[in-house]
N, CA, C and O atoms as a Tinker XYZ file with bonds, in Angstrom:
   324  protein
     1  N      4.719000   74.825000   44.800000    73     2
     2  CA     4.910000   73.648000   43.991000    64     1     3
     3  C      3.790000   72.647000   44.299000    63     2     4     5
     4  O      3.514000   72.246000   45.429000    81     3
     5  N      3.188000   72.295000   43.182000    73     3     6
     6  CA     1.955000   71.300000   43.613000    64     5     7
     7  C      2.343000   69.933000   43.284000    63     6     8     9
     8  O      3.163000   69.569000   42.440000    81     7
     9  N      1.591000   69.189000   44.121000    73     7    10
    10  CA     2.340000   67.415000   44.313000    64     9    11
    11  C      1.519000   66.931000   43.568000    63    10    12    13
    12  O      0.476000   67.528000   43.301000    81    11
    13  N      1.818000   65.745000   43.077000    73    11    14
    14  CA     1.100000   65.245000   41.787000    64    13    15
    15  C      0.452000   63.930000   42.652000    63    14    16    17
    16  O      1.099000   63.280000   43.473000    81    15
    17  N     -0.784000   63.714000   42.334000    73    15    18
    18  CA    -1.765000   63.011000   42.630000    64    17    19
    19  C     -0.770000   61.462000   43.415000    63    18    20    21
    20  O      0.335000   61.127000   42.989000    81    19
    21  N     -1.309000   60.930000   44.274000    73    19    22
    22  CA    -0.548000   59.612000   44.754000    64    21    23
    23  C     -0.956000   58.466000   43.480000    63    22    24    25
    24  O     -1.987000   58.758000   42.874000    81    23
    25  N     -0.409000   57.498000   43.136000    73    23    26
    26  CA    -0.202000   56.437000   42.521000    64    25    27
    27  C     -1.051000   55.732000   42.962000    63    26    28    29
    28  O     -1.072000   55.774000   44.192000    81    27
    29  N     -2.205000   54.711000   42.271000    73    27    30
    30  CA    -3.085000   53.956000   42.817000    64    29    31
    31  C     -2.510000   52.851000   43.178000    63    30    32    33
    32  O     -1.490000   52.446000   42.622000    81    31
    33  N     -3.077000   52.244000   44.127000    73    31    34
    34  CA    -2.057000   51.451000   44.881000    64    33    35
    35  C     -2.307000   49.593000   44.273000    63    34    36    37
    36  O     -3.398000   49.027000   44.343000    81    35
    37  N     -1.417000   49.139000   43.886000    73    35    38
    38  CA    -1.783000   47.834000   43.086000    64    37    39
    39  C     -2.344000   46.657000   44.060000    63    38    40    41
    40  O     -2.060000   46.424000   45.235000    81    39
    41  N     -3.256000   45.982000   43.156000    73    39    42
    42  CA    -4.002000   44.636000   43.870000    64    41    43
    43  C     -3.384000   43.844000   43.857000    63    42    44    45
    44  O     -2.600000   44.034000   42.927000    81    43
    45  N     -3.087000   42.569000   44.534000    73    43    46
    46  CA    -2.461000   40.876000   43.845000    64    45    47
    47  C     -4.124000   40.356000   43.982000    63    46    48    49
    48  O     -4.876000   40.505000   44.945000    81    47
    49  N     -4.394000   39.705000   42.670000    73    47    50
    50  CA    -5.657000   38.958000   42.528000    64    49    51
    51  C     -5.441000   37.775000   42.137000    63    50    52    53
    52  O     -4.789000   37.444000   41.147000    81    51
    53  N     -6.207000   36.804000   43.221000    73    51    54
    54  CA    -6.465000   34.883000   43.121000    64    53    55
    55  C     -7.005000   35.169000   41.778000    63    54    56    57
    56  O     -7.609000   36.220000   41.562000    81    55
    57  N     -6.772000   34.085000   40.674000    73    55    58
    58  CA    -7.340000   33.882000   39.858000    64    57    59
    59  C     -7.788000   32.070000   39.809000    63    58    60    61
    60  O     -8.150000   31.431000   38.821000    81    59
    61  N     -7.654000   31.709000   40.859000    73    59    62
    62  CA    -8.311000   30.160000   41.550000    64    61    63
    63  C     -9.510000   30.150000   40.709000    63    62    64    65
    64  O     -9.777000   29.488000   39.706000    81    63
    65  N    -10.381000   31.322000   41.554000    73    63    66
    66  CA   -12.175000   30.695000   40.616000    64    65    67
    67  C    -11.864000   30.399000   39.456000    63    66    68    69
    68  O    -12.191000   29.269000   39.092000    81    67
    69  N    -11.166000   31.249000   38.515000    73    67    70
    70  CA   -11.550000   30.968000   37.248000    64    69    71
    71  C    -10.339000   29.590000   37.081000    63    70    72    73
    72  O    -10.835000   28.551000   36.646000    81    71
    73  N     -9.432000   29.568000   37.273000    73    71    74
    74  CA    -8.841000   28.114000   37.345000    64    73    75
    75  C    -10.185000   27.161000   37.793000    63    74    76    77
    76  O    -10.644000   26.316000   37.024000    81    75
    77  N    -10.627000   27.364000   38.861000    73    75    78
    78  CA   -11.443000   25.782000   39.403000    64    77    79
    79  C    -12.436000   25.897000   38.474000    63    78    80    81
    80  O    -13.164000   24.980000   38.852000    81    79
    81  N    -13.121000   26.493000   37.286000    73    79    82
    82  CA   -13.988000   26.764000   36.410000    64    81    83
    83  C    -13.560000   26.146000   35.114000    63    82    84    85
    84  O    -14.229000   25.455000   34.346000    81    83
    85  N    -11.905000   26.657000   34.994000    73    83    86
    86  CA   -11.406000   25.688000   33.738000    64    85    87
    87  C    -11.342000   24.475000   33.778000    63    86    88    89
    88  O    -11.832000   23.758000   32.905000    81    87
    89  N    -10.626000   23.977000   34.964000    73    87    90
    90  CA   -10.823000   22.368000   35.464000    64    89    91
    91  C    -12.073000   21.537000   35.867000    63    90    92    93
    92  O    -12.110000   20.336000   36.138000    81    91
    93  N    -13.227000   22.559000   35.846000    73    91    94
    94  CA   -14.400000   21.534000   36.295000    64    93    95
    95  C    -14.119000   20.830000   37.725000    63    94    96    97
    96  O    -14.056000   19.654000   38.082000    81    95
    97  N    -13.951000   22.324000   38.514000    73    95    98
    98  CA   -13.715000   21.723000   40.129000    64    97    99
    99  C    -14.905000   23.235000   40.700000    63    98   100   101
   100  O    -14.818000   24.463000   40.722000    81    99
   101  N    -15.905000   22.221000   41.073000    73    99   102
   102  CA   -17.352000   23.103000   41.383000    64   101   103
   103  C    -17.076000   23.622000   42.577000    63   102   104   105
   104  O    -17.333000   24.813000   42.751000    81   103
   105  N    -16.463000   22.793000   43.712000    73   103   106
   106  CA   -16.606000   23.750000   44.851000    64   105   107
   107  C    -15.040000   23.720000   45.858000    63   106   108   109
   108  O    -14.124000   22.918000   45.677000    81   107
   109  N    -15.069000   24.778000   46.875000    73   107   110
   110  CA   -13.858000   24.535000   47.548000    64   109   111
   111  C    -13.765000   23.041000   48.016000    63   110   112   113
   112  O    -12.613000   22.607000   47.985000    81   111
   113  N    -14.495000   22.368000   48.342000    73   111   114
   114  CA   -14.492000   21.898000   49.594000    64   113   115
   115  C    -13.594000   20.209000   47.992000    63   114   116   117
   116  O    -12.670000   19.439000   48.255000    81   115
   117  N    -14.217000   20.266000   46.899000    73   115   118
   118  CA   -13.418000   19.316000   46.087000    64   117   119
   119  C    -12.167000   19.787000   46.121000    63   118   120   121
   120  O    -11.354000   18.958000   46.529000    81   119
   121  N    -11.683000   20.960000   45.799000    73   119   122
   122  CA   -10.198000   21.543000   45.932000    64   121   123
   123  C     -9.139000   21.170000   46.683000    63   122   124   125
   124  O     -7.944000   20.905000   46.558000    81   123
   125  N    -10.269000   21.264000   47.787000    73   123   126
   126  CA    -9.300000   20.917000   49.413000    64   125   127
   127  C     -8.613000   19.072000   48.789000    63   126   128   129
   128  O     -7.532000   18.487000   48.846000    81   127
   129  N     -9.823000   18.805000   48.311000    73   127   130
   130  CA    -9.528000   17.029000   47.953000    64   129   131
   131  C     -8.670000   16.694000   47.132000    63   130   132   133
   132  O     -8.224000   15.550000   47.052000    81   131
   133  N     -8.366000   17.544000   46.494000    73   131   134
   134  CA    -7.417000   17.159000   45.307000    64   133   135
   135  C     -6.293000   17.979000   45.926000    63   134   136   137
   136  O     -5.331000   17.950000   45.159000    81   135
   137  N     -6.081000   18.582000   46.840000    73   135   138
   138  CA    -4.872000   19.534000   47.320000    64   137   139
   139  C     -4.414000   18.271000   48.631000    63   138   140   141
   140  O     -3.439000   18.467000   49.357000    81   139
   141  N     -5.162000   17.198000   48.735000    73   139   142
   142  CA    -4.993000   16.515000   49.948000    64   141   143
   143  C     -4.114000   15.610000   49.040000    63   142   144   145
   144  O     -3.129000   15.077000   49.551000    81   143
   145  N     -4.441000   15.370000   47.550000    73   143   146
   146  CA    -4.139000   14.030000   47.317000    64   145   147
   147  C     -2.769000   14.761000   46.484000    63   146   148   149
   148  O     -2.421000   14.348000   45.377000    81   147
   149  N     -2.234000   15.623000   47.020000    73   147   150
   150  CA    -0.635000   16.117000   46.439000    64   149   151
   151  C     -0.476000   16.782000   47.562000    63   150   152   153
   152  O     -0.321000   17.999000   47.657000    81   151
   153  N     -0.514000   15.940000   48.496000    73   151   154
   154  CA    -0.075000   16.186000   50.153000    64   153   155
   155  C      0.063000   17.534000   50.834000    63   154   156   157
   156  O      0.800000   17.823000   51.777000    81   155
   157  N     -1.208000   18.675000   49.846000    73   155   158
   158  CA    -1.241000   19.549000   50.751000    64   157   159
   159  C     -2.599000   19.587000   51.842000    63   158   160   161
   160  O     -3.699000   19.201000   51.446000    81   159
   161  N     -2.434000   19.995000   52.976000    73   159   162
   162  CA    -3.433000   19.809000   53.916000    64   161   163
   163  C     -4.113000   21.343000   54.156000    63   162   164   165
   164  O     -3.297000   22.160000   54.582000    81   163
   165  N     -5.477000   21.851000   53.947000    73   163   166
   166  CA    -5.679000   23.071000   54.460000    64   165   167
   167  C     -7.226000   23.000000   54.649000    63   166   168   169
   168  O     -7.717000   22.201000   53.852000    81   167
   169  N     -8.149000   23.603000   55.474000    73   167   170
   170  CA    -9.362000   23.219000   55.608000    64   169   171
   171  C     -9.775000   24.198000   54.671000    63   170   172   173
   172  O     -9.003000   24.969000   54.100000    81   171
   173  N    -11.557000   24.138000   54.452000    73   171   174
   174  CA   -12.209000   25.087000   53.434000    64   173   175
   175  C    -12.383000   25.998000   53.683000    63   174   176   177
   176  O    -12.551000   26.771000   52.740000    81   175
   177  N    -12.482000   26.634000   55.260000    73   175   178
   178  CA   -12.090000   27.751000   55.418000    64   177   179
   179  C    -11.358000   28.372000   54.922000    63   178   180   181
   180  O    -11.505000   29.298000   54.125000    81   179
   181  N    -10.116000   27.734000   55.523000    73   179   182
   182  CA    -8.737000   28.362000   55.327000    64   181   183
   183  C     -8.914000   28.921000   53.864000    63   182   184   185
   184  O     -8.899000   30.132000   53.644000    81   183
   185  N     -9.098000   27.890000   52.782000    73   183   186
   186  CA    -8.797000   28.032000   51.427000    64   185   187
   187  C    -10.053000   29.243000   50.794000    63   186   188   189
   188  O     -9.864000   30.269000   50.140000    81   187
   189  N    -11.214000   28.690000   51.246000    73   187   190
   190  CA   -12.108000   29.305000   50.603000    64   189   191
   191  C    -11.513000   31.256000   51.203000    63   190   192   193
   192  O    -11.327000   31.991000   50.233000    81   191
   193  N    -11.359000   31.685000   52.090000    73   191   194
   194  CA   -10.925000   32.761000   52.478000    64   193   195
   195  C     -9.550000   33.023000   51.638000    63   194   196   197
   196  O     -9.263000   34.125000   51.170000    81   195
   197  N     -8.901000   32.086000   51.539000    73   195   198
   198  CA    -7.487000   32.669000   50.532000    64   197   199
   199  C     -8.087000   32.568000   49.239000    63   198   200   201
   200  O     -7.212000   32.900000   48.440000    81   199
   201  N     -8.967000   32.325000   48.728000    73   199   202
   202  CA    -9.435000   32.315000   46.795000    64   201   203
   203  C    -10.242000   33.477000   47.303000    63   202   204   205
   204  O    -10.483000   34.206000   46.341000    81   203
   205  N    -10.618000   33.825000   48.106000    73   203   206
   206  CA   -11.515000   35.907000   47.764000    64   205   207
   207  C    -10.528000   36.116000   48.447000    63   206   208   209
   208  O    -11.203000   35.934000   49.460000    81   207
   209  N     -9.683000   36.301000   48.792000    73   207   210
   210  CA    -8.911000   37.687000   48.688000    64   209   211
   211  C     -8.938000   37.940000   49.883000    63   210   212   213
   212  O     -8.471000   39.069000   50.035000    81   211
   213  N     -9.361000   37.309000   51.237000    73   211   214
   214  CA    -9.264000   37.476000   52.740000    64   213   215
   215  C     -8.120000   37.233000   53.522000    63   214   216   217
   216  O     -7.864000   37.778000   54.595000    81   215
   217  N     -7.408000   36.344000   52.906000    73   215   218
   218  CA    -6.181000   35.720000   53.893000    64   217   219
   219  C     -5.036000   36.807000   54.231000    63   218   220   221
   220  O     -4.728000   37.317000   53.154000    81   219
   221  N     -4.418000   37.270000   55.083000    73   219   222
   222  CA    -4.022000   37.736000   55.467000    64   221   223
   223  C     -2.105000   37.262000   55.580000    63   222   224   225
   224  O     -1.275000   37.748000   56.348000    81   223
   225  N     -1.935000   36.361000   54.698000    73   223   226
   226  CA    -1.035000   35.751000   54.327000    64   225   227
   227  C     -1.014000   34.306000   53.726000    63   226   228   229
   228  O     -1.811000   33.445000   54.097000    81   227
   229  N      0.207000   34.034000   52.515000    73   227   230
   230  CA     0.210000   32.927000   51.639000    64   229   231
   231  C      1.267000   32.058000   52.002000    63   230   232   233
   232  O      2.458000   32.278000   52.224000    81   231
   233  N      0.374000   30.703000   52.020000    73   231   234
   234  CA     1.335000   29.906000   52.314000    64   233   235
   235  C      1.888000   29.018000   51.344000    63   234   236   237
   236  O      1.204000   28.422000   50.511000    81   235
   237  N      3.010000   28.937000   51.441000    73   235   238
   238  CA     4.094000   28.782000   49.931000    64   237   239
   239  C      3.525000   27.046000   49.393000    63   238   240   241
   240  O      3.064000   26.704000   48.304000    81   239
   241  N      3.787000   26.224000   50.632000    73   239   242
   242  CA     3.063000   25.009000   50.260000    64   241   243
   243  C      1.651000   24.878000   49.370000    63   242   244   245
   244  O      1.348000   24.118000   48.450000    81   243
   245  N      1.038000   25.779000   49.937000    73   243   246
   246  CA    -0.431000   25.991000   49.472000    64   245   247
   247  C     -0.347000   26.223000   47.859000    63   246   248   249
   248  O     -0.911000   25.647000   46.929000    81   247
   249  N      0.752000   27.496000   47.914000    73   247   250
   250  CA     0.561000   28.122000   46.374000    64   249   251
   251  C      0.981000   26.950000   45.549000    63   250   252   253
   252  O      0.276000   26.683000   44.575000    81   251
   253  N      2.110000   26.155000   45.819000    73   251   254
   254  CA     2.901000   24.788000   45.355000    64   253   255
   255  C      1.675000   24.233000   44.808000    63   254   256   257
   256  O      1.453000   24.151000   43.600000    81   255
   257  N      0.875000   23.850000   45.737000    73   255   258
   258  CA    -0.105000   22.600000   45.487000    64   257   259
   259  C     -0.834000   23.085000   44.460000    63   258   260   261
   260  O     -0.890000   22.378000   43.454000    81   259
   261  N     -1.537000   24.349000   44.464000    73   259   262
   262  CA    -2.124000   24.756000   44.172000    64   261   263
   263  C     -1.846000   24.840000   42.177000    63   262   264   265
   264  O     -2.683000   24.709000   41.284000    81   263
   265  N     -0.337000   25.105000   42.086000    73   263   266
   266  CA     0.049000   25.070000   41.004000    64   265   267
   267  C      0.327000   23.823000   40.365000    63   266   268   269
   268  O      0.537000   23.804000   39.152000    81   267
   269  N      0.355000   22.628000   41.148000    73   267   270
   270  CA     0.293000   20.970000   40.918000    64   269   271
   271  C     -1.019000   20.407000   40.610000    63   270   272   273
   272  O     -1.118000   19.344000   39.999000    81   271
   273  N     -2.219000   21.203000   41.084000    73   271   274
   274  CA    -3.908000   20.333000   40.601000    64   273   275
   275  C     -4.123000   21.457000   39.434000    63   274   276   277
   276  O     -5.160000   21.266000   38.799000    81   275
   277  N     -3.569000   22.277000   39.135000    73   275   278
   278  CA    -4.052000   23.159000   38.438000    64   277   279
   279  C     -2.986000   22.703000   36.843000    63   278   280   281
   280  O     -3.161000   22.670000   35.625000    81   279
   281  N     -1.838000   22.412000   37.865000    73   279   282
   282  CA    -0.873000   22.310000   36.041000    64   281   283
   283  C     -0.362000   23.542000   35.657000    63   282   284   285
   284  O     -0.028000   23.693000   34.482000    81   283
   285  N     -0.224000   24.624000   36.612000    73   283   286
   286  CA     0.219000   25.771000   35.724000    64   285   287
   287  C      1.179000   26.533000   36.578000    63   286   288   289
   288  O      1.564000   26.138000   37.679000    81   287
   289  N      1.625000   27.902000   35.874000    73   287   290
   290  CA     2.833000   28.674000   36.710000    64   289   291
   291  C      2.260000   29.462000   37.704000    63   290   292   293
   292  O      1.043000   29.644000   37.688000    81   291
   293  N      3.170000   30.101000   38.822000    73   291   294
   294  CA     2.631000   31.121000   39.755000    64   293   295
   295  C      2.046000   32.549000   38.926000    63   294   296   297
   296  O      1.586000   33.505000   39.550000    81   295
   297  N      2.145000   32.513000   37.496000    73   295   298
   298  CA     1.732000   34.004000   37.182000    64   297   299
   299  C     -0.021000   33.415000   36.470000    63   298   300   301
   300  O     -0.970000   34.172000   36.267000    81   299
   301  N     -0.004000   31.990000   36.233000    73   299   302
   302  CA    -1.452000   31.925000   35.734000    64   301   303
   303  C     -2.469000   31.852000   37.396000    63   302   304   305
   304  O     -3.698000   31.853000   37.317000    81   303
   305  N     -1.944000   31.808000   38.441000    73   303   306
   306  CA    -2.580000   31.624000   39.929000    64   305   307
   307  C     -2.700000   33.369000   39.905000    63   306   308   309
   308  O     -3.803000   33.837000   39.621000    81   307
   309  N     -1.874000   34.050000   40.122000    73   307   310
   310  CA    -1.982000   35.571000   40.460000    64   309   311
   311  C     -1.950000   36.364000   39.407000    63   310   312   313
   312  O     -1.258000   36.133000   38.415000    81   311
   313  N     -2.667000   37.314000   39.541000    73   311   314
   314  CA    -2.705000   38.915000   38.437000    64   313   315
   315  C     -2.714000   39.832000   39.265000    63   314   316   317
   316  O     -3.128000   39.661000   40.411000    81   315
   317  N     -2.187000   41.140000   38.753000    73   315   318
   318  CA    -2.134000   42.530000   39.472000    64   317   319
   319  C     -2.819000   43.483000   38.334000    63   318   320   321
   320  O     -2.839000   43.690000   37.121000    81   319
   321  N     -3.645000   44.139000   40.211000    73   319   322
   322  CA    -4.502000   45.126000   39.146000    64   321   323
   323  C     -4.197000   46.284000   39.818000    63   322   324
   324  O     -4.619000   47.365000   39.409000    81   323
């Protein structure tokens, strides 16, 4: 009996850049500024590593804020590929 090929395994993808592109927000480090002024706190590290896809976990506050400078739902922040 032959096993049928494994299932490709799905992505979760930031879609931040292209958000900070619609809003006319040029770099992390403005992000961080406008995430300060809806009382979320995170350095540009931190953030710039969670918008590519490095972070190694999400922090719920973050995604919050994130959906407060942006104006939109958790499914216009993330896509799966």
């Amino acid at each position: 009996m032959s096993k049928s090929p494994p299932k490709p395994k799905r992505k979760v993808v930031w879609r931040v850049r292209v958000l900070m592109a619609e809003h006319a927000i040029r770099s992390v480090s403005e992000l961080v500024r406008r995430l300060e002024q809806v009382g979320v706190s995170i350095s540009n590290a931190q953030l710039g590593r969670l918008i590519d896809g490095h972070a190694s976990y999400w922090n719920q506050e973050v995604i919050e804020g994130l959906m407060e400078v942006f104006n939109c739902e958790l499914s216009e922040l993330l896509c799966s590929r």
